[in-house]
C-alpha positions in Angstrom: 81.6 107.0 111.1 85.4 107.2 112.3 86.2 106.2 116.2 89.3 109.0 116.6 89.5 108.6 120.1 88.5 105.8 122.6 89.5 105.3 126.4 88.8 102.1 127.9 88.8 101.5 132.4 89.4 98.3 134.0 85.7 97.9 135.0 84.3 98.1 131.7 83.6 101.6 130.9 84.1 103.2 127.7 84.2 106.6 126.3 84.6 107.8 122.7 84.5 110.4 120.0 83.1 109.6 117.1 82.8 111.4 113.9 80.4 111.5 111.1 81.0 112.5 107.4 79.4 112.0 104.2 82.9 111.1 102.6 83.1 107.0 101.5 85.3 105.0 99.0 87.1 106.7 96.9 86.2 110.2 98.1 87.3 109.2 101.8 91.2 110.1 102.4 92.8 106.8 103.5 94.4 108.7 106.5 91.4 110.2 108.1 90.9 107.0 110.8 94.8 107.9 111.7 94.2 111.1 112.8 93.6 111.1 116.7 92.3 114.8 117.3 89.1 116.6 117.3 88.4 118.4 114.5 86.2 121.7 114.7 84.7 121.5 111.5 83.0 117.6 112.2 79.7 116.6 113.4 80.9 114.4 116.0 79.3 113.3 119.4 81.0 111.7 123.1 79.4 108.7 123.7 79.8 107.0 127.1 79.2 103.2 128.0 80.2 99.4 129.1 81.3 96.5 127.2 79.1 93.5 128.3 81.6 90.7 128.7 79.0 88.1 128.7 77.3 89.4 125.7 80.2 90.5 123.6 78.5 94.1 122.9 79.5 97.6 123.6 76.7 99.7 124.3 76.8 103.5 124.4 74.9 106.6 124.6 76.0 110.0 122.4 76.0 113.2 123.2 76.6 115.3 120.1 79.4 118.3 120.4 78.2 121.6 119.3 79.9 125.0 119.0 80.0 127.9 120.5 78.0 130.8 118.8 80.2 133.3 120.2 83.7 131.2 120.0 83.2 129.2 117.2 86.7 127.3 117.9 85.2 126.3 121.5 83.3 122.4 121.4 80.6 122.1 124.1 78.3 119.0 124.9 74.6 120.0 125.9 72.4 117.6 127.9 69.2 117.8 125.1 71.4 116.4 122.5 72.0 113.4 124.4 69.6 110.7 122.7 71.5 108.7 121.0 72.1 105.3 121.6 74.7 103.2 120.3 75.8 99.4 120.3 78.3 97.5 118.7 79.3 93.9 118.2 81.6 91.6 116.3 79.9 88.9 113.9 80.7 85.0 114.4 79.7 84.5 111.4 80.3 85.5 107.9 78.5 84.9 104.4 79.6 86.8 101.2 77.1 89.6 101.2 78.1 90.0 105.0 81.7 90.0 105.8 81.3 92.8 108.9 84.6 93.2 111.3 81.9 94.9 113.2 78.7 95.6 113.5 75.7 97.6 115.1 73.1 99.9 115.2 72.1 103.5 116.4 68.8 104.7 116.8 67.3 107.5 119.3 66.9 106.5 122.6 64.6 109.3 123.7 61.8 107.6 122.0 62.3 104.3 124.6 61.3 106.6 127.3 58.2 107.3 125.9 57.4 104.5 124.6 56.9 105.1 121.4 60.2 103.3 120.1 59.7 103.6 115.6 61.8 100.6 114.4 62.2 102.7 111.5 64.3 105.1 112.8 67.0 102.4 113.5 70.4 102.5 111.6 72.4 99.4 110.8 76.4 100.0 111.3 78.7 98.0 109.7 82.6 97.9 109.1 82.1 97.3 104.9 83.5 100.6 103.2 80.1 100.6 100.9 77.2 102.6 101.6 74.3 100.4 101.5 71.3 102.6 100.7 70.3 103.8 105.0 73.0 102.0 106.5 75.5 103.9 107.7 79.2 103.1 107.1 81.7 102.8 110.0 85.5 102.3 109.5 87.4 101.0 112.9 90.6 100.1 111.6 91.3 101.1 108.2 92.6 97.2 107.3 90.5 94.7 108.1 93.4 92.3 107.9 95.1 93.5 111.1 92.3 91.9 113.3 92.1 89.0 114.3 89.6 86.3 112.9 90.5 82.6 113.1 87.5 82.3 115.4 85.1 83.7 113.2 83.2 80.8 110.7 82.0 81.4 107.4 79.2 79.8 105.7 79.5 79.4 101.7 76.5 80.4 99.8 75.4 77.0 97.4 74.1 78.9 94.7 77.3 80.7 94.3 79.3 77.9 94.3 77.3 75.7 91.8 77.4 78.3 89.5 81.5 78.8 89.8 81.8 75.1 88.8 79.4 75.0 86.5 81.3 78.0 84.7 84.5 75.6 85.8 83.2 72.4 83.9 82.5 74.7 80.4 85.9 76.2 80.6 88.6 74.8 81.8 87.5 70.8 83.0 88.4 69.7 79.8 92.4 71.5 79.9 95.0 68.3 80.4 97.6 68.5 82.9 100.7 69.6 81.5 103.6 67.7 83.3 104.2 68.0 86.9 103.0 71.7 88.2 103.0 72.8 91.7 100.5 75.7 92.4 99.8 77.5 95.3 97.5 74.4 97.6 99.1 73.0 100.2 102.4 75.3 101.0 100.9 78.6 102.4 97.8 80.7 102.6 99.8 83.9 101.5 100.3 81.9 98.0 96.3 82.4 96.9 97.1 86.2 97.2 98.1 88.3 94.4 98.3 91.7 93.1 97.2 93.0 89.2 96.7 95.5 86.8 94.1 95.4 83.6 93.3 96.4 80.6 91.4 99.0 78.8 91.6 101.7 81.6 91.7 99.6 84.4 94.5 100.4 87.5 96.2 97.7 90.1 94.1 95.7 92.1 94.5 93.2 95.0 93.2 89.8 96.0 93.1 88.1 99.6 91.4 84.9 99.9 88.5 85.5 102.8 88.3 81.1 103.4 90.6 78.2 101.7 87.8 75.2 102.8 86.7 75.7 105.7 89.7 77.8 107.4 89.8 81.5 107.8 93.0 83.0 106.5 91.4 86.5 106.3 92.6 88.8 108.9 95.7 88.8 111.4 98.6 86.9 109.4 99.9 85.2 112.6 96.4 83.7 113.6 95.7 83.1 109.7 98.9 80.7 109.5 98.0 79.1 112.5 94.8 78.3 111.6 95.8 77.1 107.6 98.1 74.7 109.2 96.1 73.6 112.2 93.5 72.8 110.2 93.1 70.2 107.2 91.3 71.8 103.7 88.1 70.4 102.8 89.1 68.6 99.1 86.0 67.7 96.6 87.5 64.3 96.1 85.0 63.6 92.8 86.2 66.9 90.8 89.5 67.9 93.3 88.2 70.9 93.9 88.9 73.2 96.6 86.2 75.9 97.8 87.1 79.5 98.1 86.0 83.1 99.0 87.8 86.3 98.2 87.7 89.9 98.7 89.0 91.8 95.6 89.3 95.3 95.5 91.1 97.6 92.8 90.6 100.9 91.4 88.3 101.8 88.2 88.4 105.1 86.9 84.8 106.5 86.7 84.3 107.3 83.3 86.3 105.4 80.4 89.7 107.1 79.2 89.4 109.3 76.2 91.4 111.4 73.9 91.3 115.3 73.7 93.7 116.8 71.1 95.2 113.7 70.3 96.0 113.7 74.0 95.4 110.5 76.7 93.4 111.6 79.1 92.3 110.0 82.6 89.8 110.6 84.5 89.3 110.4 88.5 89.7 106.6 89.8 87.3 105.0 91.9 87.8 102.4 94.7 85.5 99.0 93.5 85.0 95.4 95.8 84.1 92.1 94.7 83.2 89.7 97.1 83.6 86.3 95.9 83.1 82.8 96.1 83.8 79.8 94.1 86.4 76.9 93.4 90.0 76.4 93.0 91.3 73.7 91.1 94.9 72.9 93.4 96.4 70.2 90.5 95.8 73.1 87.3 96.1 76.1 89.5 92.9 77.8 87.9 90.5 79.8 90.4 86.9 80.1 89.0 84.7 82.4 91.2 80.9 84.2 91.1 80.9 87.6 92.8 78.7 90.7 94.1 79.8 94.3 93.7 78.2 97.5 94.5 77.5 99.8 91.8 75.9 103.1 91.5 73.4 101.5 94.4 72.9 98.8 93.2 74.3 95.1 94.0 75.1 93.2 90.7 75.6 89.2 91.6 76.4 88.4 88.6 80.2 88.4 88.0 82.6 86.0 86.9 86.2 86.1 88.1 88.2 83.3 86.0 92.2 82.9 87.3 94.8 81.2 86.5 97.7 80.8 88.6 101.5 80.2 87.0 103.5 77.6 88.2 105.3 78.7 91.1 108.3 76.7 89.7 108.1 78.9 86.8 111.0 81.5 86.3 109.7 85.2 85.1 107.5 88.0 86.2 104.4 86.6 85.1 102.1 85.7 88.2 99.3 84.4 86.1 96.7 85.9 84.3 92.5 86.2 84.4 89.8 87.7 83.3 86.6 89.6 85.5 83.5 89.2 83.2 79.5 89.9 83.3 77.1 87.5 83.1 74.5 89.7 82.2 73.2 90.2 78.2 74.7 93.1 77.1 71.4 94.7 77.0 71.5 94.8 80.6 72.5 98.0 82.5 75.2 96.5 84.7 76.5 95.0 82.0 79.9 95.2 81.4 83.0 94.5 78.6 85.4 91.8 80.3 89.0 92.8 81.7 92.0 91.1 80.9 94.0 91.2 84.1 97.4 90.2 84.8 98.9 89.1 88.0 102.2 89.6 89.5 104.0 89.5 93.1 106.0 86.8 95.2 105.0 83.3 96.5 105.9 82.6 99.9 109.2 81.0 98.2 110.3 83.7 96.3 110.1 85.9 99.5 112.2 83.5 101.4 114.6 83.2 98.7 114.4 87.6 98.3 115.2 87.1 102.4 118.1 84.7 101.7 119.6 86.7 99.0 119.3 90.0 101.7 121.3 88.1 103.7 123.9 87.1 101.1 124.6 90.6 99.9 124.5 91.9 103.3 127.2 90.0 103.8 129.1 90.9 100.7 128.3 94.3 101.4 130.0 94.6 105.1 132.8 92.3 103.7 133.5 94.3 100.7 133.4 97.4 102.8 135.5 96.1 105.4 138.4 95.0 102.7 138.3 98.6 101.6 139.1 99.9 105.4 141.7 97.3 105.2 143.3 98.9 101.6 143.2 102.4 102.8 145.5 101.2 106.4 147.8 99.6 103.7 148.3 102.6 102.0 148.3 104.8 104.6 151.0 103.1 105.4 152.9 102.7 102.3 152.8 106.5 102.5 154.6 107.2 105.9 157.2 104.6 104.5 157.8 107.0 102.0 157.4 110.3 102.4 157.9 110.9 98.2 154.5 109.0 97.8 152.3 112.0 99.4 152.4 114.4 97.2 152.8 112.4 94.2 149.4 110.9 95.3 146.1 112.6 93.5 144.1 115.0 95.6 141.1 114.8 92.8 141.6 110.6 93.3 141.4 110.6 97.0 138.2 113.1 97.5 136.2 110.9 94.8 136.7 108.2 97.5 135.9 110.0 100.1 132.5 111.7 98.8 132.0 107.9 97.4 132.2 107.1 101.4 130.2 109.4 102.6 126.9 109.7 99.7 125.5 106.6 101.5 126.1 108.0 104.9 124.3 110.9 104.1 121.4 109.7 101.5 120.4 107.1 104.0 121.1 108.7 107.0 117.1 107.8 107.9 117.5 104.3 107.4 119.8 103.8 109.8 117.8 102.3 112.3 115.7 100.6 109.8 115.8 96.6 109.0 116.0 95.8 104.8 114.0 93.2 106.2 111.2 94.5 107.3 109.7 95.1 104.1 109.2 91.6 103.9 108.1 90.9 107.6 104.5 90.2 106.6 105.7 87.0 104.6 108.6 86.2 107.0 108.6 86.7 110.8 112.3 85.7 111.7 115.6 83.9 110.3 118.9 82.7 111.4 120.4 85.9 110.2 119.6 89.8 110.1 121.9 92.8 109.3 120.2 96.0 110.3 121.5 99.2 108.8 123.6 99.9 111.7 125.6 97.1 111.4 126.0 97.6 107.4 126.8 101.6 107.7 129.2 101.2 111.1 132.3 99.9 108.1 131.6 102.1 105.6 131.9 105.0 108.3 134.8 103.6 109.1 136.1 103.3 105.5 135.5 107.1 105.6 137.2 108.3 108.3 140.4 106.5 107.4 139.6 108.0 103.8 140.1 111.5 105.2 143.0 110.0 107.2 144.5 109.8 103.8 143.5 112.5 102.5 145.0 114.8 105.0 148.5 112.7 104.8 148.4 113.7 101.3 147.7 117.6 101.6 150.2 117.6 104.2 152.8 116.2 102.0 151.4 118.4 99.0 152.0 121.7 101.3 155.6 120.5 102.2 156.4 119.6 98.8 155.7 123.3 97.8 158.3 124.6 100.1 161.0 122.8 99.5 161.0 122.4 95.6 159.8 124.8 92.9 158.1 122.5 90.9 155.4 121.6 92.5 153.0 118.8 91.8 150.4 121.5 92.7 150.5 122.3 88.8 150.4 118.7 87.7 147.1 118.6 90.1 145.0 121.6 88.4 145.7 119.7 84.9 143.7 116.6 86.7 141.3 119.5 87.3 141.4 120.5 84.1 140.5 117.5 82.4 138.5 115.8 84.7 135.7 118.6 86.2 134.8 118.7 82.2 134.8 115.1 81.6 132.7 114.6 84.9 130.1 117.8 83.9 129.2 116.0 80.9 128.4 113.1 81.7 126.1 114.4 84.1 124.6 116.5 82.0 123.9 113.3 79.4 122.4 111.3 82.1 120.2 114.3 82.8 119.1 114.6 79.6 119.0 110.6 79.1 116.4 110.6 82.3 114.7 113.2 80.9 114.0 111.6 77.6 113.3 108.3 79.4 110.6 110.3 81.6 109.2 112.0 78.5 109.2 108.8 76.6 106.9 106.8 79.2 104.2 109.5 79.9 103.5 109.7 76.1 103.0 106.1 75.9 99.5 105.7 77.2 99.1 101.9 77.2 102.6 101.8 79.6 101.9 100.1 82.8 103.8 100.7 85.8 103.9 97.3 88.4 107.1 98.1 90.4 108.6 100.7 92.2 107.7 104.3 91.5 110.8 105.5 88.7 114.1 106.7 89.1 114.3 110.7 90.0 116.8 112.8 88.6 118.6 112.6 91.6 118.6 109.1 91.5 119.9 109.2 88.1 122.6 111.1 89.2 123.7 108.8 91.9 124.2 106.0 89.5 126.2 108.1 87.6 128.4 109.1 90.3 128.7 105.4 90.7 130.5 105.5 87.3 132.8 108.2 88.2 133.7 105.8 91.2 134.7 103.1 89.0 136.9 104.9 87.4 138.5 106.5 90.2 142.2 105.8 89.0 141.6 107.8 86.2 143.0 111.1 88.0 146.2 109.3 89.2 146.9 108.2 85.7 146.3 111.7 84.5 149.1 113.3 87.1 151.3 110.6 86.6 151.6 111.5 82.8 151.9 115.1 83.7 154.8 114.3 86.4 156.8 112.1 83.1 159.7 112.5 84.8 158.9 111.3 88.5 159.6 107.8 89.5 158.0 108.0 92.7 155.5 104.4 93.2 152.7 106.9 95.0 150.0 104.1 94.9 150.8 100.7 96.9 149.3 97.8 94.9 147.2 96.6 97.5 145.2 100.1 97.3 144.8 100.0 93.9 144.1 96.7 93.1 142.3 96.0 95.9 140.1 98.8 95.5 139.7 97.9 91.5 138.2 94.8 92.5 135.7 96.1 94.9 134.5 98.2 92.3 134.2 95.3 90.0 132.9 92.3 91.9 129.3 94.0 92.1 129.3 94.1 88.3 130.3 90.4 88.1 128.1 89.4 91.0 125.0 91.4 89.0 125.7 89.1 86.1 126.0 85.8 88.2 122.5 87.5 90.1 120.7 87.3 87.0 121.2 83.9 86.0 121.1 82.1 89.2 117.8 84.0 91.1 114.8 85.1 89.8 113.7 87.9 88.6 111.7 90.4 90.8 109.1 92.8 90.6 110.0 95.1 93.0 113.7 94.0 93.6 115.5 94.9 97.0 119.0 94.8 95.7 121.6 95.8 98.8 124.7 94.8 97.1 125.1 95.5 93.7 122.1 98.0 93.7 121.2 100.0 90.6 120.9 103.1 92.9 124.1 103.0 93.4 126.0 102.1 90.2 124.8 101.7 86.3 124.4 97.7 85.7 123.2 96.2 82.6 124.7 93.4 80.0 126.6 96.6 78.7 128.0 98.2 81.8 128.5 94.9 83.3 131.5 94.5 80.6 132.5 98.3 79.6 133.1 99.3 83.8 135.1 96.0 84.6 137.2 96.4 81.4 137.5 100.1 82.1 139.2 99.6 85.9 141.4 96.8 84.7 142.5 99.0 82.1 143.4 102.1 84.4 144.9 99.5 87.0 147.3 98.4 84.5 147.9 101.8 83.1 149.0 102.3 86.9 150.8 100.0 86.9 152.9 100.3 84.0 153.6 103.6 85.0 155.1 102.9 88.4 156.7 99.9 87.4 158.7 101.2 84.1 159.5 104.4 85.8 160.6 103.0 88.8 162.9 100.6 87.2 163.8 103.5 85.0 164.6 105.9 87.8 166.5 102.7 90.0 169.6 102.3 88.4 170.7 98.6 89.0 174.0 97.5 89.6 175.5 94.0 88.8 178.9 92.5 88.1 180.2 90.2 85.5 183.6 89.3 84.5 184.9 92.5 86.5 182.7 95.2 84.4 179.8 97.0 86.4 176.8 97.4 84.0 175.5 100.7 84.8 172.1 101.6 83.3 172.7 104.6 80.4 169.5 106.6 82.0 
């Protein structure tokens, strides 16, 4: 049951529509309770009621919506289908088997009027995606973790519990404390969750922790901190144990992977819960739980979560590992093999160390960019000094820059009103410091329009040129063309087939496991590529230089190229200095120095800086030996003037 529409007045009324279908877990689209319009094809009803205030239930009664025999697209409410009755409510309290946002009931009302009310013919309502045999299912809000529960309190079932450390004591009581560890305990509720992906078959999964002691961290992550630090967590002093509950929920596919024609194959995924309970030990960072999930109908209590956290000082991807195992014989129906799992993510440290590092390279990014504005006014105005520099300047040079200005513009065009931060706002609400994308796209605009600045100064000198002399640079420019459009073609055609190979490699590889970002598109591919061709953006200039042998004109000031050089090398040396300093990430966020926009490695972090300092001193050799050449300098000793043979 979906509420896709609900109007609330002042004075207490309430109307809704409310839709029924037969669709749950993994059958159930995850967008259906977004969509906010009626639907002809639904059995829905219009209920219309008050919230009671004093009781803290909603109460309702339904009319259902028919259609018209004659207009089947018309929805009309008639006044005999009005029996239903409806009422709603929000637990205070939750157990494991019984974690309801809401709950409630229908049942028809016409029978009270008779008298002859069946108890029977009542249906429970509750907000668990699960169909429990006649209950009926109701989704409100699609994640239960938005809403608000630090009020609610949860009572831990004993049985549960005893078993967890009795399963504790056999396995891991006995494990000495290596060193001095910290796990997650006493820095942040968001540390007990994680993410995972298992083995044999198994796809990613998720864990929130429902209770840490006695607080309730499950819910709204505002009034789940509050409460985690208002609150002091109820220790076991004798064993230093910590009680728990958790929900875990992660995909299973229905039927076990098997092989057709020597082929992997699949089969559909499924959408499984466990809810848990049991004990976490704070100074060895294991969790030990017992948990219920619904299977096929039927409620199997007997499962036994075992985690163990790593150290959140520890460097690496590795989050931890666990297992999920049956306690059942193996005779038994619901019995089970176990499932290796293994955990990754962020702790709430690494996020605010991600955060800082934004920060950092938002920095470098505007600074970097605004540098470059600052080379291309230098030699904008090294060219109207001298008016011999434009047209001995490369066209093919200057409209790599400019494209290499505006692909961000364009590719992120979107984002531009979108905070790098915010993917991180649920771990961090606020800092001393946040660059939005207006703020880091505002230079590199500007970088471009003094780009084309340039680049018309130089095709205006290129078109006086070719009046006023027959030997145009013109031809010098279509060798650049020549050699360079190939050169350029190729490599894109490599990294094509390089991605292609990549792609083909990691579907034919069933036991590969994907735990970041989706992979890199073709397009995407491409863009780092084009990053190359940027790093080597000299490499036209040195071309017409050695076709023009006998000009001496210095068309590049060395600010430009310099300057620009090192912009193109200081990601590659900050990627290396990146690596060793901060950790590792899953799903990195990299803004400067991103491999979306360049190719970075141990290899190309040498063979791209090596490269540009090779064609910046190429450059330079070439207007400084030339210029000398073409210069002839005059000096006087002893009465003779030494005039230079060339």
């Amino acid at each position: 049951m979906d509420v896709n529409q609900m109007q609330c007045t002042e004075d207490g009324g309430v109307r809704a529509y409310v839709v029924f279908s037969n669709q749950t877990g993994a059958d159930r689209p995850r967008f259906f309770y977004r969509q906010r319009r009626f639907l002809v094809e639904e059995e829905a009803v219009v209920a219309e009621g008050r919230w009671d205030r004093d009781q803290g239930v909603l109460c309702l009664r339904a009319c259902r919506v028919v259609r018209s025999v004659s207009a089947p697209s018309a929805l009309a409410v008639q006044e005999h289908e009005c029996g239903i009755g409806m009422s709603f409510w929000f637990p205070a309290v939750w157990t494991m088997r019984d974690r309801n946002i809401v709950a409630g009931m229908l049942w028809n009302s016409t029978q009270e009027t008779t008298g002859n009310k069946d108890e029977d013919a009542l249906i429970t309502a509750s907000s668990i995606e699960a169909a429990h045999h006649n209950n009926m299912v109701i989704d409100v809000t699609g994640d239960h973790r938005s809403s608000n529960l630090s009020d609610v309190k949860y009572t831990y079932n004993d049985t549960m519990l005893e078993e967890a450390k009795k399963h504790y004591d056999l396995k891991f009581k006995k494990e000495k404390i290596k060193g001095s560890q910290s796990f997650p305990g006493n820095y942040t509720y968001r540390d007990f969750e994680f993410q995972f992906y298992g083995q044999g078959g198994m796809g990613n999964g998720q864990a929130y922790p429902v209770t840490v002691g006695s607080v309730m961290v499950y819910g709204e992550r505002l009034a789940a901190e509050d409460s985690f630090s208002k609150h002091a967590v109820v220790v076991d002093k004798k064993n230093s144990l910590l009680s728990v509950s958790y929900d875990i929920q992660y995909s299973a596919p229905r039927e076990r992977p098997r092989i057709t024609n020597g082929s992997f194959m699949l089969t559909p995924e499924e959408e499984q819960r466990i809810s848990a309970e049991g004990v976490y030990d704070p100074e060895r960072g294991i969790l030990c739980m017992v948990g219920c999930q619904e299977h096929n109908g039927l409620t199997d209590c007997q499962i036994l979560v075992t985690v163990k956290f790593s150290s959140l000082d520890a460097r690496g991807q590795g989050h931890g590992s666990g297992v999920i195992s049956s306690l059942r014989d193996q005779t038994d129906s619901l019995f089970f093999e176990k499932i290796d799992i293994t955990l990754f993510g962020m702790s709430s440290s690494q996020v605010s160390e991600a955060i800082s590092r934004m920060d950092l390279e938002s920095i470098m990014l505007v600074a970097s960019t605004m540098l470059s504005c600052v080379f291309i006014v230098l030699q904008i105005l090294h060219i109207k000094k001298n008016s011999e520099a434009a047209p001995a300047t490369s066209i093919t040079m200057l409209a790599i820059l400019t494209l290499g200005y505006l692909t961000p513009l364009v590719l992120n065009f979107e984002a531009l009103f979108v905070s790098r931060r915010s993917q991180y706002f649920a771990f961090s609400m606020g800092g001393p410091l946040e660059l939005n994308e207006v703020m880091m796209r505002a230079p590199i605009l500007i970088a471009f329009v003094l780009q084309l600045r340039l680049l018309q100064l130089a095709c205006s000198g290129r078109r006086k040129s070719a009046d006023q002399t027959t030997s145009s640079p013109v031809v010098s420019e279509r060798i650049v063309l020549q050699i360079c459009l190939p050169l350029y073609m190729l490599g894109a055609v490599l990294a094509a087939i390089i991605h292609v190979i990549n792609v083909r490699a990691a579907r034919e590889d069933p036991l590969v496991v994907r735990i970041g970002g989706q992979p890199a598109t073709v397009w995407e591919d491409l863009v780092s590529y084009a990053g190359l061709i940027l790093d080597g953006f000299l490499l036209p200039q040195v071309i017409l230089n050695a076709s023009l042998a006998g000009s001496g004109v210095r068309a590049i000031s060395p600010w430009f190229y310099i300057g620009c050089t090192m912009n193109r090398v200081m990601p590659h040396v900050y990627d290396v200095v990146r690596g060793q300093i901060y950790k590792h990430s899953i799903n990195p966020s990299d803004l400067y120095a991103s491999p979306r926009a360049d190719l970075f490695g141990v290899a190309w972090d040498i063979i791209i800086p090596c490269g540009a300092a090779i064609l910046a001193v190429l450059l330079f050799m070439q207007q400084r030996l030339r210029g000398a050449q073409s210069v002839p300098s005059q000096r006087r000793s002893g009465g003779y003037e030494l005039v230079s043979a060339l």
